[in-house]
N, C-alpha and C positions, 0 to 999 in steps of 0.2 A: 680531225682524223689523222692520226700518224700514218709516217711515210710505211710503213710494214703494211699496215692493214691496207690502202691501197694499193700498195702492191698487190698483196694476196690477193686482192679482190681482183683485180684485172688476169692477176695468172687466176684463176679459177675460170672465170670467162670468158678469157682469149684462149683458154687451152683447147685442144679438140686431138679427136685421135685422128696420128697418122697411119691411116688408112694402107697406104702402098707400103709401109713397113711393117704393120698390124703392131702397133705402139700408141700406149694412151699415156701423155705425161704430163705434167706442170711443172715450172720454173719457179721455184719460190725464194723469196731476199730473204734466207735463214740460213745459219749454219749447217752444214753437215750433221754436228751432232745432234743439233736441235731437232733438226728434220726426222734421224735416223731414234731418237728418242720418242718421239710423236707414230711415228708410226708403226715402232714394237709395240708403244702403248694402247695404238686402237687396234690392233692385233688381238693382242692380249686381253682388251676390255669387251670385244664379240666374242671371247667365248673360244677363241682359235690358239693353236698350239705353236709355236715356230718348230719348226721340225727342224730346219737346219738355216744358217746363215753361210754366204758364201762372200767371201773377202774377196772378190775380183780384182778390185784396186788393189790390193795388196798381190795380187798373185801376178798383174802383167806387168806390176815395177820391181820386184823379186827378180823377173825373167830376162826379164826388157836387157839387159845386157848379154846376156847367155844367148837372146835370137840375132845381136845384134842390131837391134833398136837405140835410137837416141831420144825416143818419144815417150814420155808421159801424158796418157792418157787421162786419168783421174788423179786428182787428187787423195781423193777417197771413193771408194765405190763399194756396194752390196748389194746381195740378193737376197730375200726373205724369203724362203719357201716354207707353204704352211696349205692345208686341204681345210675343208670346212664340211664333216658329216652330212648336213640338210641339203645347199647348196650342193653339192658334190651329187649327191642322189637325186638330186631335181634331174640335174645335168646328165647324169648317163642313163635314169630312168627312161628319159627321151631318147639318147641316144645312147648305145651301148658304145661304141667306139672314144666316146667323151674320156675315158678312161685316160689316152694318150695326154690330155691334159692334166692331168693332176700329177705333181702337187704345184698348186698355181705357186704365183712369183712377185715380188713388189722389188724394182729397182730403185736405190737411190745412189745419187753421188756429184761430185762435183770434180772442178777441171781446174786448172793449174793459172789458166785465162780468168776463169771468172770465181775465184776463193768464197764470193760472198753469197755465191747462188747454188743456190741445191736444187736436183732435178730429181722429181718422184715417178711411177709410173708406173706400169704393167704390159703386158702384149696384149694385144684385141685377142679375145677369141672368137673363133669365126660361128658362122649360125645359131640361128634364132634358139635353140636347144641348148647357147652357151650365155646366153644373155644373160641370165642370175647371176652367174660368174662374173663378167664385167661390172654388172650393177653392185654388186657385193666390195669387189677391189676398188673400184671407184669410190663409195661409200669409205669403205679403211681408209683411202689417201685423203680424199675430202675433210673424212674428219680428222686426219692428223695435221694437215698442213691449215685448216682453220683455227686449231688451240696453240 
C-alpha cells in the first residue's frame, strides 16, 4: 500500500469535527492543486453549481502588507460556495430560518509550514434540521480527497 493511501486513510479516520469551532476538516498528503481539482470535480459530478470561488489566500497576502502584517497565512487558500436545490429544501422545509445557511462552503488550503499538506473542510451546521447538509459536504470532500 503507498505511503498516500495510508495517509488518506488515517486522515479520513482520525479526522472528526471540531465541535467548539463548528469545523469539519481532513489533512490530506496532496497538493493544493490536486486537492482543489478533486473537489471542483465532485462538486461538479452531484450535480451542483459553484456559484462563486473565493481566493482568501490570495486576498490576505495582497493585504498583508497594507495592514501591516509580516505573516503569511496560506499558501494557497479557497472557498467554494455552491447550494444544492434537494438538500437545501430538506433543510429549510424543516426549518425555515435554515436559509441563513445557504450558499454552503467547502474550504481548502494549505500553509507556508506544511507545502505538502492540504486541508479540506466545511463549518458544522448546527441541528438536527442541518444534518443533510453536513452529510452532503462530507460526502463531496470524502469523495474528492479518496480519488
Amino acid at each position: 500500500m503507498s505511503n498516500r493511501i495510508i495517509a488518506l486513510t488515517a486522515a479520513i479516520f482520525l479526522a472528526t469535527p471540531a465541535l467548539a469551532q463548528n469545523i469539519t476538516s481532513w489533512v490530506v498528503d496532496d497538493s493544493f492543486d490536486n486537492v482543489t481539482f478533486s473537489v471542483e470535480s465532485a462538486i461538479l459530478d452531484n450535480g451542483l453549481t459553484i456559484d462563486s470561488v473565493s481566493h482568501v489566500g490570495e486576498m490576505l497576502e495582497r493585504t498583508r502588507v497594507d495592514i501591516g502584517s509580516d505573516i503569511t497565512i496560506y499558501s494557497e487558500g479557497v472557498v467554494y460556495s455552491f447550494c444544492s436545490a434537494s438538500v437545501s429544501r430538506t433543510a429549510m422545509e424543516a426549518e425555515i430560518m435554515n436559509i441563513a445557511f445557504c450558499p454552503y462552503g467547502i474550504f481548502v488550503f494549505s500553509t507556508p509550514e506544511n507545502p505538502d499538506q492540504t486541508t479540506v473542510g466545511h463549518r458544522f451546521m448546527p441541528g438536527d434540521s442541518m444534518a443533510p447538509v453536513n452529510e452532503m459536504l462530507d460526502a463531496i470532500i470524502l469523495e474528492a480527497i479518496e480519488n
